[in-house]
PAVO-735227 format. One line per field, with one value per atom (N, C-alpha, C): residue number from 1; atom name; y negated, x negated, z negated. Coordinates in Angstrom, 1 decimal. Layout:
N
pos c(NUM,...) .
site c(CA,...) .
py c(Y,...) .
px c(X,...) .
pz c(Z,...) .
This chain:
213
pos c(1,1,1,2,2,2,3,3,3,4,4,4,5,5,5,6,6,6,7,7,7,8,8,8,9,9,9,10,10,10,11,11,11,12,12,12,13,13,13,14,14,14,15,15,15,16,16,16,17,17,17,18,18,18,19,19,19,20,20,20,21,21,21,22,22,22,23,23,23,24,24,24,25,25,25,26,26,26,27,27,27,28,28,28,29,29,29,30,30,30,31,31,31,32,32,32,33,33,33,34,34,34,35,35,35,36,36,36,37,37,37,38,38,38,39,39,39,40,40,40,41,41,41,42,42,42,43,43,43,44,44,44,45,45,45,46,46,46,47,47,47,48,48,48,49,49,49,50,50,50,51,51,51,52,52,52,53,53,53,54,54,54,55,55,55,56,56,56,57,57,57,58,58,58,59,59,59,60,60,60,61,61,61,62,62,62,63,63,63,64,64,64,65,65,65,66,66,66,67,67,67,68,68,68,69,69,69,70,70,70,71,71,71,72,72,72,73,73,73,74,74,74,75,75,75,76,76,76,77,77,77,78,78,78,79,79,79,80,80,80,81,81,81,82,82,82,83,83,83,84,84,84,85,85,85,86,86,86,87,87,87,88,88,88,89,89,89,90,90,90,91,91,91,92,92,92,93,93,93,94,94,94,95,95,95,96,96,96,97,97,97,98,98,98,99,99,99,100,100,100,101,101,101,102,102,102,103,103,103,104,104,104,105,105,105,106,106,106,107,107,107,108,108,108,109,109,109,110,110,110,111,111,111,112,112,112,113,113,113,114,114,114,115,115,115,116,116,116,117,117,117,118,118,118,119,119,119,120,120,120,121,121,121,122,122,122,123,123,123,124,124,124,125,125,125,126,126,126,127,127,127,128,128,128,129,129,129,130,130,130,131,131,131,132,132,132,133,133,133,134,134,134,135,135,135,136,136,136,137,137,137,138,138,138,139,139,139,140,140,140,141,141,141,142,142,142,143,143,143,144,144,144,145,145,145,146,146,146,147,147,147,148,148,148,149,149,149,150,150,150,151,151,151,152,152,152,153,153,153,154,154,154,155,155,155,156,156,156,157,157,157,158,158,158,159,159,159,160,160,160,161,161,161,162,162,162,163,163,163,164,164,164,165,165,165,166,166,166,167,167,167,168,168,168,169,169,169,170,170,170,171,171,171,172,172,172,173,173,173,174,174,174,175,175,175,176,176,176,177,177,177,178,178,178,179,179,179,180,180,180,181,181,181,182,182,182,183,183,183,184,184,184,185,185,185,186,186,186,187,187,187,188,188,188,189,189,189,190,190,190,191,191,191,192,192,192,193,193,193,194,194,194,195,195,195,196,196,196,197,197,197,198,198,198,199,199,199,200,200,200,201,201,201,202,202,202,203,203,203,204,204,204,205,205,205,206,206,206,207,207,207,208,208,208,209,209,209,210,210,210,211,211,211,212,212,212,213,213,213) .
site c(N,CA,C,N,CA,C,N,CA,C,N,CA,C,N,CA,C,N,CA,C,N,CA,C,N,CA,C,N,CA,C,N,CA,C,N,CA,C,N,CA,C,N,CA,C,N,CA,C,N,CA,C,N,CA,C,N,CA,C,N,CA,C,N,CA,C,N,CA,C,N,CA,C,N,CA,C,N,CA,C,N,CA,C,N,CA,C,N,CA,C,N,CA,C,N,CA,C,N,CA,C,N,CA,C,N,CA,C,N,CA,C,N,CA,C,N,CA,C,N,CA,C,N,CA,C,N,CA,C,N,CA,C,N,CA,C,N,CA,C,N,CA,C,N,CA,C,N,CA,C,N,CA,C,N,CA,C,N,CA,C,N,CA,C,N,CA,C,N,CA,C,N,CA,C,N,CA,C,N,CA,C,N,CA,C,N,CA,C,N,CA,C,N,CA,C,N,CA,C,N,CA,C,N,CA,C,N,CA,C,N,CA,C,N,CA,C,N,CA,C,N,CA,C,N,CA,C,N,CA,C,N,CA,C,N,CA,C,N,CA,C,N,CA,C,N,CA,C,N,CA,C,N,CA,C,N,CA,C,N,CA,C,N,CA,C,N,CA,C,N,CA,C,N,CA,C,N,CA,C,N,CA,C,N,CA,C,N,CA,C,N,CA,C,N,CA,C,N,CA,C,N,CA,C,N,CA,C,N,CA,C,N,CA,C,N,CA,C,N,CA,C,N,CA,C,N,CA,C,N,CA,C,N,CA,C,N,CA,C,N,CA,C,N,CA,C,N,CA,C,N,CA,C,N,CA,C,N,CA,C,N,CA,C,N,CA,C,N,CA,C,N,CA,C,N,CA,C,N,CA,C,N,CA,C,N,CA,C,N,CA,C,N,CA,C,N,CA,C,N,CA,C,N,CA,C,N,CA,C,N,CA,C,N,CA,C,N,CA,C,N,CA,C,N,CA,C,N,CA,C,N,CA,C,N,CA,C,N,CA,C,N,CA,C,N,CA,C,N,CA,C,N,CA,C,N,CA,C,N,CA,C,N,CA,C,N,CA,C,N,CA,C,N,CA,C,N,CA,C,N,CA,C,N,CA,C,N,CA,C,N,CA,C,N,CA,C,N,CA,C,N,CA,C,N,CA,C,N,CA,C,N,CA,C,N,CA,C,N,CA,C,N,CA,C,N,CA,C,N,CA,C,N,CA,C,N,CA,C,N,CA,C,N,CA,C,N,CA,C,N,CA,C,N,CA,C,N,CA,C,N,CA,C,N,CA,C,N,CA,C,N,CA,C,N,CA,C,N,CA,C,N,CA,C,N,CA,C,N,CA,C,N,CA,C,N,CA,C,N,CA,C,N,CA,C,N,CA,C,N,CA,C,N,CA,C,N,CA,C,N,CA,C,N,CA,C,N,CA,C,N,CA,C,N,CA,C,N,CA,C,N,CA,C,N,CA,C,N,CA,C,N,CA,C,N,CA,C,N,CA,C,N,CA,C,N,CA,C,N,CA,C,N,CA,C,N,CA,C,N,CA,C,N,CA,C,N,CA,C,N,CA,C,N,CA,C,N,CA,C,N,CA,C,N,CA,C,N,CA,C,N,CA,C,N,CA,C,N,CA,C,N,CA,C,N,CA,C,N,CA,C,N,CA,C,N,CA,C,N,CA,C,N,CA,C) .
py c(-170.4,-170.3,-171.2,-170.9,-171.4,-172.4,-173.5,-174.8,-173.6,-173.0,-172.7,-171.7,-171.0,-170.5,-171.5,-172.0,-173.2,-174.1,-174.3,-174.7,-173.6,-172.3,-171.4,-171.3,-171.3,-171.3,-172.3,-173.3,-175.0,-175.1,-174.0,-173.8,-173.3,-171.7,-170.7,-171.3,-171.8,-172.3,-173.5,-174.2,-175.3,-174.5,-173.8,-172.6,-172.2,-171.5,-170.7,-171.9,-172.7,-174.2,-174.3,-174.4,-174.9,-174.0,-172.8,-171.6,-171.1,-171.9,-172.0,-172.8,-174.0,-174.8,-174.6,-174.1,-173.6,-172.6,-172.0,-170.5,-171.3,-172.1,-172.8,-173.1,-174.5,-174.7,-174.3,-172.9,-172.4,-172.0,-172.8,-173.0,-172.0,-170.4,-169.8,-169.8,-170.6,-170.7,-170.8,-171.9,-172.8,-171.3,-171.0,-169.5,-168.7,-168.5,-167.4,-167.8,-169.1,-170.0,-170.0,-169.8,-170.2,-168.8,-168.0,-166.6,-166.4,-166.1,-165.1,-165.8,-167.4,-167.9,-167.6,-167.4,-166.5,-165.7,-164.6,-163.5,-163.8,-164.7,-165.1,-165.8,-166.5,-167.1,-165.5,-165.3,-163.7,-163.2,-163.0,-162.4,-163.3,-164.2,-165.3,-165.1,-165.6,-164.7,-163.6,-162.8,-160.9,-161.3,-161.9,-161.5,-161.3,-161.8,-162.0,-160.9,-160.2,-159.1,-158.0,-157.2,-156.0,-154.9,-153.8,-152.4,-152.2,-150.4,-149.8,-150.1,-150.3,-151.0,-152.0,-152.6,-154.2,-154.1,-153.2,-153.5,-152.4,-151.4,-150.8,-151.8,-153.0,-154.1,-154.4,-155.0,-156.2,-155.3,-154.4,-153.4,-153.6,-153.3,-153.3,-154.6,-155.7,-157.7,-157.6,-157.1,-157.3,-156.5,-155.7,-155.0,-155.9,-155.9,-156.8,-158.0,-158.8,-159.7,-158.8,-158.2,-157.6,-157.6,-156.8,-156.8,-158.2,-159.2,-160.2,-160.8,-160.3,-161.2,-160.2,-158.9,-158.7,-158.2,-159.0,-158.6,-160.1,-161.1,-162.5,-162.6,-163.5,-163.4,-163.7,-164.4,-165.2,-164.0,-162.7,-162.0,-160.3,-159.8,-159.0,-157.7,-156.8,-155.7,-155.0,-154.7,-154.0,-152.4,-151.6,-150.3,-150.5,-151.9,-151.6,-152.4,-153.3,-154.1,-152.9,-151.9,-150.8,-150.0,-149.7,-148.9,-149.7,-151.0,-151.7,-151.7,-152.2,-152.1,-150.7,-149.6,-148.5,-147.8,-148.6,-148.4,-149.0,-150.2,-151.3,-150.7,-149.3,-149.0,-147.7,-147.1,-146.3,-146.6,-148.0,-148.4,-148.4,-149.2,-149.6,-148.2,-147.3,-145.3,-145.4,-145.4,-145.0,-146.2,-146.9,-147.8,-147.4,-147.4,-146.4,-145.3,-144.2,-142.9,-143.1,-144.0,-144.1,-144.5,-144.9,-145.4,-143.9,-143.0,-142.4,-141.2,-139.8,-138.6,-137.9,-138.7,-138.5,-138.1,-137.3,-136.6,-137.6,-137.4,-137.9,-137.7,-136.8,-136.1,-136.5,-137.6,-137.6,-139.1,-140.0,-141.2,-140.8,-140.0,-139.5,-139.8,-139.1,-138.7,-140.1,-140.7,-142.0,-142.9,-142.7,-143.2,-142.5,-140.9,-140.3,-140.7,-140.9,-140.9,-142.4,-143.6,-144.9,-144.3,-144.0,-143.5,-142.9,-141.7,-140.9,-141.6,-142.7,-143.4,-144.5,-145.3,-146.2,-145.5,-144.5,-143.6,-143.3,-142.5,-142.1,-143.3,-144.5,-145.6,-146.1,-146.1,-146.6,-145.6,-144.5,-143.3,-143.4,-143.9,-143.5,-145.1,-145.7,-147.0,-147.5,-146.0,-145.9,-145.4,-144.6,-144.2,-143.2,-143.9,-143.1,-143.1,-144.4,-144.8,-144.0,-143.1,-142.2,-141.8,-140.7,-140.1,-141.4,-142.6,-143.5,-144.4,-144.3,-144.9,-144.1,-143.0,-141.7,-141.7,-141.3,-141.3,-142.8,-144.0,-145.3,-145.4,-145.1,-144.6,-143.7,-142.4,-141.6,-142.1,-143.2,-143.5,-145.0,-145.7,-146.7,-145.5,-144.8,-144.3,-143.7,-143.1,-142.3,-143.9,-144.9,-146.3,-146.1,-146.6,-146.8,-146.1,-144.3,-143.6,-143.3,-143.7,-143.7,-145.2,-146.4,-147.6,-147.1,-146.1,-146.0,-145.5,-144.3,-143.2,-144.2,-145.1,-145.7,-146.4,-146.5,-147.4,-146.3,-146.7,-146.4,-145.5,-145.5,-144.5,-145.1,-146.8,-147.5,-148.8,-148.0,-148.3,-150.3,-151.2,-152.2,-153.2,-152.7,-153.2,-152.8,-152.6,-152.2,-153.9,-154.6,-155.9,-155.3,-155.5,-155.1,-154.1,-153.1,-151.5,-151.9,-152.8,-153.6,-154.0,-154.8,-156.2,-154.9,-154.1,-153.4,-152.7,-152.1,-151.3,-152.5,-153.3,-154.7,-155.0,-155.4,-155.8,-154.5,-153.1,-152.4,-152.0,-152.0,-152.3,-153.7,-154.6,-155.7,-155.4,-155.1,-154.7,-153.9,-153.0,-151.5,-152.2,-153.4,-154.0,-155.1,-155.2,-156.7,-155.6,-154.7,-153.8,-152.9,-153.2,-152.6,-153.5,-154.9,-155.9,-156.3,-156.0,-155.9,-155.5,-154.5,-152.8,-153.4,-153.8,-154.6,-155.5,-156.4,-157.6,-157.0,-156.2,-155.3,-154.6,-153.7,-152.7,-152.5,-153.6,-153.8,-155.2,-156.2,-157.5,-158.3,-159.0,-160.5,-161.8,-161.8,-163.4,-164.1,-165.7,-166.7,-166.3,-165.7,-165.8,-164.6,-163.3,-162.5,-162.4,-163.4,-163.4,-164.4,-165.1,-165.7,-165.2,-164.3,-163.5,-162.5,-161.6,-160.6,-161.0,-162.4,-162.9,-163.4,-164.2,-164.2,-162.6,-162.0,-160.5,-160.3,-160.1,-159.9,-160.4,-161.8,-162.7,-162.6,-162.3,-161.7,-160.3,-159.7,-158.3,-158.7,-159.0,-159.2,-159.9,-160.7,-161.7,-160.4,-159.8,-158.6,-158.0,-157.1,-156.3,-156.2,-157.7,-157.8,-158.3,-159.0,-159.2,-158.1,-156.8,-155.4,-154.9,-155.5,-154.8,-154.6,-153.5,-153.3,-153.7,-154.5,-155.3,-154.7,-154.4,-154.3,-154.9,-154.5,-154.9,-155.2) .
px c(-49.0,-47.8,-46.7,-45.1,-44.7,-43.8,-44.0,-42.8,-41.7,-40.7,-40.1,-40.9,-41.8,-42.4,-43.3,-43.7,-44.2,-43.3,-41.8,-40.7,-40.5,-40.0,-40.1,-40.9,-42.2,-43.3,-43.5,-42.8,-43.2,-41.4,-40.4,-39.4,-40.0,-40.5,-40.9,-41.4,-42.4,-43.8,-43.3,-42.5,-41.5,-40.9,-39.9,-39.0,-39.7,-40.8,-41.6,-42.4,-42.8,-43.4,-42.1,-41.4,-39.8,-39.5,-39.9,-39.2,-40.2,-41.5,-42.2,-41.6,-41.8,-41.2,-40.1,-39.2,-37.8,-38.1,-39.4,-39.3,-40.1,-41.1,-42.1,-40.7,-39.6,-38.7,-37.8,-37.5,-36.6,-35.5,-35.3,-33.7,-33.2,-32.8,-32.2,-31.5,-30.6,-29.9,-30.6,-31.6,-32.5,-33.0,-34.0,-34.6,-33.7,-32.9,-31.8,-31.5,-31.3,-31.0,-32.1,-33.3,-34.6,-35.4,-35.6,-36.3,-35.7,-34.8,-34.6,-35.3,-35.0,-35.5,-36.9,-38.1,-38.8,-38.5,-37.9,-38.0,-37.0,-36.0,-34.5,-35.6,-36.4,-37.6,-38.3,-39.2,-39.7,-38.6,-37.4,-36.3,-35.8,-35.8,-35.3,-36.3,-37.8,-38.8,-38.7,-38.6,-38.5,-37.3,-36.1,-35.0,-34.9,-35.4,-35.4,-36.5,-37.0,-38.2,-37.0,-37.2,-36.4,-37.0,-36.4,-37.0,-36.8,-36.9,-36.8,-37.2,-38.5,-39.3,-39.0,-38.8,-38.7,-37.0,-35.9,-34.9,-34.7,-35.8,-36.2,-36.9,-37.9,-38.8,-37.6,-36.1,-35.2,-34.4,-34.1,-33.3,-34.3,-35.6,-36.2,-36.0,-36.1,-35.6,-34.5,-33.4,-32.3,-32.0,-32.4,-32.2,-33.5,-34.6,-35.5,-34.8,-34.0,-33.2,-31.9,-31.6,-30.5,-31.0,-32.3,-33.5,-33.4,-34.0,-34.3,-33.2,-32.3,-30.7,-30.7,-30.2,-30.1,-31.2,-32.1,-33.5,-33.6,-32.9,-33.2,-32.9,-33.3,-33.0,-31.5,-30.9,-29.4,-28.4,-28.8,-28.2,-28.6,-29.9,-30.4,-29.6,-29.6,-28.8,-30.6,-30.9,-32.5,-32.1,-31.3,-31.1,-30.8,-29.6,-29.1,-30.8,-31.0,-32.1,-33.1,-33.9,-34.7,-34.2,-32.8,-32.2,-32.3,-31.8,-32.1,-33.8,-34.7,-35.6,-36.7,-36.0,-36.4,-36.4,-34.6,-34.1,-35.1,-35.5,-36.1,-37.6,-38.4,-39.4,-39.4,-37.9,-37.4,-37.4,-36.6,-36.9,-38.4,-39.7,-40.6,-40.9,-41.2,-41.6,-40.7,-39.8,-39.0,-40.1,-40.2,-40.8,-42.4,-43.1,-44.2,-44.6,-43.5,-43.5,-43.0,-42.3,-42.2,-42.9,-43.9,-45.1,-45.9,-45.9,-47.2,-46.9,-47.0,-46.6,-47.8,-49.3,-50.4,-50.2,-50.5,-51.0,-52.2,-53.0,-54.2,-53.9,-54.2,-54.0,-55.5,-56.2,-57.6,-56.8,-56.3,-55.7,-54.5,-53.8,-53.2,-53.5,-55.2,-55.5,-55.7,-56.3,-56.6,-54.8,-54.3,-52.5,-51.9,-52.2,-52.1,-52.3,-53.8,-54.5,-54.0,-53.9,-53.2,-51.7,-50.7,-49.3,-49.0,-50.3,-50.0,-50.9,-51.6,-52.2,-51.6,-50.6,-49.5,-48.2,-47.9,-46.4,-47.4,-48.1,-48.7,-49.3,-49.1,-49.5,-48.3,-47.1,-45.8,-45.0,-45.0,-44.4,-43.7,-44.9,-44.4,-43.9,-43.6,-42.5,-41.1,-41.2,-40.2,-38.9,-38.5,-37.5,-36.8,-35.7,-34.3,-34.7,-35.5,-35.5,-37.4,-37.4,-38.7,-38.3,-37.2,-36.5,-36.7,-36.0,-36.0,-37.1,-38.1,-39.2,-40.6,-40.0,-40.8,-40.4,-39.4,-39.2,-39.0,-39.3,-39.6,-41.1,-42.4,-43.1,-43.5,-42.8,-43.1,-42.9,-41.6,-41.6,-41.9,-43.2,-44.4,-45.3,-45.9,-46.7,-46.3,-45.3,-45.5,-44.9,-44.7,-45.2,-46.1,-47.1,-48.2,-49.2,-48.8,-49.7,-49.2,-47.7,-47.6,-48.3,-48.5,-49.2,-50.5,-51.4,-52.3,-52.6,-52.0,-51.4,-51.5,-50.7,-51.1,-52.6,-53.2,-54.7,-55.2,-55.5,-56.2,-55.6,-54.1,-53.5,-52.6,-52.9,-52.1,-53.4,-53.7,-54.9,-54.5,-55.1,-54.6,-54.1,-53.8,-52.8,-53.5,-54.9,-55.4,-54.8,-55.9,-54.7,-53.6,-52.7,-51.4,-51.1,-51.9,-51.8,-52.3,-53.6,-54.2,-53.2,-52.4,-51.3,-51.1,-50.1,-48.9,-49.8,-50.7,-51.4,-51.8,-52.5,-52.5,-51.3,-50.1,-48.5,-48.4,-48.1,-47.9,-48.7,-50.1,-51.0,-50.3,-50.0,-49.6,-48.8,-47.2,-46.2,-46.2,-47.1,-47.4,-48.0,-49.3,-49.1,-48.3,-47.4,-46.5,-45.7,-45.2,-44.0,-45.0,-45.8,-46.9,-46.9,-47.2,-46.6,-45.7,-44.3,-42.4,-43.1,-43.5,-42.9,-44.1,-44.9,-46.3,-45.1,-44.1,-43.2,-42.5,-41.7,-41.0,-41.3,-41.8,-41.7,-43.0,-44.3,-45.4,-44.7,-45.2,-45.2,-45.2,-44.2,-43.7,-44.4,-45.2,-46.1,-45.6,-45.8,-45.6,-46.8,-48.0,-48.8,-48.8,-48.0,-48.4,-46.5,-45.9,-44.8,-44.9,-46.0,-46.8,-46.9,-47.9,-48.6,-48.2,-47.3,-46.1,-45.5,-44.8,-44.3,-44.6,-46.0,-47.5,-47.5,-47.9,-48.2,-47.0,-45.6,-44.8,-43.9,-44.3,-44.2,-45.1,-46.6,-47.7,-47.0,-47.0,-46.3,-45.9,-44.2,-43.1,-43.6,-44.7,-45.0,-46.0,-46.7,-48.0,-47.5,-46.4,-45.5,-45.0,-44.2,-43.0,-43.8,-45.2,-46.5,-46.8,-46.6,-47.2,-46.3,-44.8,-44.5,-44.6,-43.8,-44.8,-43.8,-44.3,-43.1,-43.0,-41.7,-41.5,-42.1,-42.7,-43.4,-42.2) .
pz c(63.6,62.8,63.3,63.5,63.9,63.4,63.3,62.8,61.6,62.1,61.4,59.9,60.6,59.7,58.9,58.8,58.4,57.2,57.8,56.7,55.8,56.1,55.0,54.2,54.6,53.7,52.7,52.9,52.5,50.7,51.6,50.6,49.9,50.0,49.3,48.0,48.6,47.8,46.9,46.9,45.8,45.2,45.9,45.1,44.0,43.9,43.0,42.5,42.6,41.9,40.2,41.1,40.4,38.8,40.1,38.9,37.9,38.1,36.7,35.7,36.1,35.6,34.8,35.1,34.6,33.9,33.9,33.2,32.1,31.6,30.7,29.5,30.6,29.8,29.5,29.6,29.3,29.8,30.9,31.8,32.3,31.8,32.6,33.7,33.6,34.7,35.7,35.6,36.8,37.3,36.2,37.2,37.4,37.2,37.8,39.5,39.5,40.9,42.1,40.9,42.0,42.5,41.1,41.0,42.5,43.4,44.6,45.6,45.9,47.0,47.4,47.2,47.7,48.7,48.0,48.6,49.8,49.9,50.6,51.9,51.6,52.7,53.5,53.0,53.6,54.7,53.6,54.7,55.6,55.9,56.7,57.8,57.2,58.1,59.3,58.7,59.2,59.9,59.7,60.6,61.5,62.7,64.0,64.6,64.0,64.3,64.4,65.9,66.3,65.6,65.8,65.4,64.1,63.7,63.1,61.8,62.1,60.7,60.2,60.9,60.3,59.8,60.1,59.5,57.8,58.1,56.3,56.0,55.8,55.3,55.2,56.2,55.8,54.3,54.4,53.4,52.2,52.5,50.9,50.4,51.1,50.9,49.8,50.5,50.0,48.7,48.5,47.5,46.0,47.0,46.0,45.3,46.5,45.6,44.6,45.2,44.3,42.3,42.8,42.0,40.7,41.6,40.9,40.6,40.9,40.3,39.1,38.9,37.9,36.5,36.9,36.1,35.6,36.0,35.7,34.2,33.6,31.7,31.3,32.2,32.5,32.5,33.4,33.2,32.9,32.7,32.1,32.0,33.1,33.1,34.3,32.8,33.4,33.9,33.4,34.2,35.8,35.7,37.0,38.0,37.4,37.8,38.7,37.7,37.6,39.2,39.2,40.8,41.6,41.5,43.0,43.1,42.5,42.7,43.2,42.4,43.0,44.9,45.0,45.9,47.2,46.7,47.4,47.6,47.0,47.1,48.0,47.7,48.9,50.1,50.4,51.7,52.5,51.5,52.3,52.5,51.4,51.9,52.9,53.6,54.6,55.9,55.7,56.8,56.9,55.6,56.1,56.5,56.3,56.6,58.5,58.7,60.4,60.5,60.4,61.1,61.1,60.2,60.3,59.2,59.7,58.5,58.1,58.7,57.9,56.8,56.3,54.7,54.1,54.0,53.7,52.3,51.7,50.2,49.5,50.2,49.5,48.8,49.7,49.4,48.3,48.5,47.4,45.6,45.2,43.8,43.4,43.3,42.7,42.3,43.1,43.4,41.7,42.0,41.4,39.8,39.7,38.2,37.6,39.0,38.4,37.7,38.6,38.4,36.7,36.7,35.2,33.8,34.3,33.5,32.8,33.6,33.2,32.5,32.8,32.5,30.8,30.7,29.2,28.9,29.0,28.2,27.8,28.6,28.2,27.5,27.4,27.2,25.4,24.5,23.7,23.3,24.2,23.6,24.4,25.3,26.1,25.7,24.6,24.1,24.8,25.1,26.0,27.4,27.3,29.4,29.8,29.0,30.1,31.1,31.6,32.4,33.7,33.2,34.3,35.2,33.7,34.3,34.6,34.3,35.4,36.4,37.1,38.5,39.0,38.3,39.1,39.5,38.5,38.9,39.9,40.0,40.8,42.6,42.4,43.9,44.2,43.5,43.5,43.6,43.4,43.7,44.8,45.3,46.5,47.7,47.5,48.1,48.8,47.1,47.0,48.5,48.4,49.3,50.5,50.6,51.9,52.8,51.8,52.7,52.9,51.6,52.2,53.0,53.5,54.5,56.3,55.9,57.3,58.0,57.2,57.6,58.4,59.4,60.8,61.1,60.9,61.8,63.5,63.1,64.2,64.9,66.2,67.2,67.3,66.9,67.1,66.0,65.2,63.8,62.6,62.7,61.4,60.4,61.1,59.9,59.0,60.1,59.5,58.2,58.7,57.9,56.5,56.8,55.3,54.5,55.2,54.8,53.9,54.3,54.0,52.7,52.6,51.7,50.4,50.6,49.9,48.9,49.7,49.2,48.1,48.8,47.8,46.8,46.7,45.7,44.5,44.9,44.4,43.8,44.4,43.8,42.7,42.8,41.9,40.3,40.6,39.7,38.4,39.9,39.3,38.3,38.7,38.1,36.6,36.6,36.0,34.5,35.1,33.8,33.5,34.4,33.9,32.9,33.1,32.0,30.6,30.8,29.6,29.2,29.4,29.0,28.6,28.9,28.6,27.5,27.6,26.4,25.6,25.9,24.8,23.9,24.4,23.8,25.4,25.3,26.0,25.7,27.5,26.9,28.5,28.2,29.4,30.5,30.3,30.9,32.0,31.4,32.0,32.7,32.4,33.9,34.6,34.5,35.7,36.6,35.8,37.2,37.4,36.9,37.8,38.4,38.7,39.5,40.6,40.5,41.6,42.0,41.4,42.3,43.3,42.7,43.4,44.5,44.4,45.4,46.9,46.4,47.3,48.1,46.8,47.5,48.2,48.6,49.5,50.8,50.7,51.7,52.9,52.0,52.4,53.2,52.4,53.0,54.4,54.1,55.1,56.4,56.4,57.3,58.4,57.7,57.9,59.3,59.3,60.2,61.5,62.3,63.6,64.4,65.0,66.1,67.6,68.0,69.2,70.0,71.4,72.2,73.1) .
């Protein structure tokens, strides 16, 4: 690992130390300030990686932050929150699908049974916003199977293909307990650990990509 990667990782990891902290006490503001840095490290990361891929991973980044800005409690505009984030799941399907237009429809059903199993558990406390959090689902799951879609389709980089399949497994869950905080009951413990998941995500992910030779 290299020095600089090394400092990133050393911000990241205070950054999200911090923004517990601020989330235990209360401090919106503070986590409004701290919640992006994470992911602003990852992307500082990836920058300097050429190619196709790696600049849909940079596009899903930024939008992720876009994400975590307006999802933050300071400023709480969850529809717009919900599009950047979706947007940001568009991108990585766009970086998986260049890698690999595999079908693999077996990796598909289980995607599948998770996807319609979470939607009919939230469904009836969803209200007005089913429409939206059906097709946010629908494109976490088609993520979901396009990461799996890649394993052992790239001679060399299985690692990698893991990374990427891993992150969006992660992500799929982190967004899995938004929506449990959201629209069951809201606890400290379980935005812990959607925040842990989705911090993993981003890191998994952005790991995954396939670098110019």
């Amino acid at each position: 690992m290299s020095r600089r990667s090394v400092q990133l990782v050393r911000v990241g990891l205070v950054a999200a130390a911090l923004f517990f902290v601020a989330l235990i006490a209360e401090w919106k503001l503070a986590c409004l300030l701290l919640k992006p840095i994470p992911v602003l490290c990852v992307l500082a990361w990836l920058w300097p990686v050429r190619g196709a891929d790696a600049r849909r991973l940079r596009a899903g980044l930024v939008l992720s932050l876009l994400g975590d800005i307006l999802l933050a409690e300071a400023i709480d505009l969850f529809i717009a929150g919900l599009a950047a984030f979706l947007l940001a799941h568009v991108a990585y399907v766009a970086a998986f699908v260049g890698r690999t237009r595999a079908l693999h429809l077996l990796r598909l059903a289980p995607i599948v049974a998770f996807g319609w199993s979470v939607y009919g558990w939230l469904a009836p406390n969803l209200g007005e916003l089913r429409g939206p959090v059906l097709a946010y689902v629908i494109v976490i799951c088609a993520m979901m199977w396009r990461a799996a879609a890649q394993v052992g389709e790239r001679p060399g980089q299985e690692g990698r293909a893991w990374a990427g399949l891993a992150g969006a497994i992660a992500f799929a869950l982190s967004d899995t307990l938004i929506a449990v905080n959201r629209f069951i009951a809201w606890s400290l413990g379980v935005e812990v650990l959607l925040m842990v998941l989705y911090w993993v995500a981003q890191v998994l992910i952005a790991s995954s990509v396939a670098r110019e030779e």
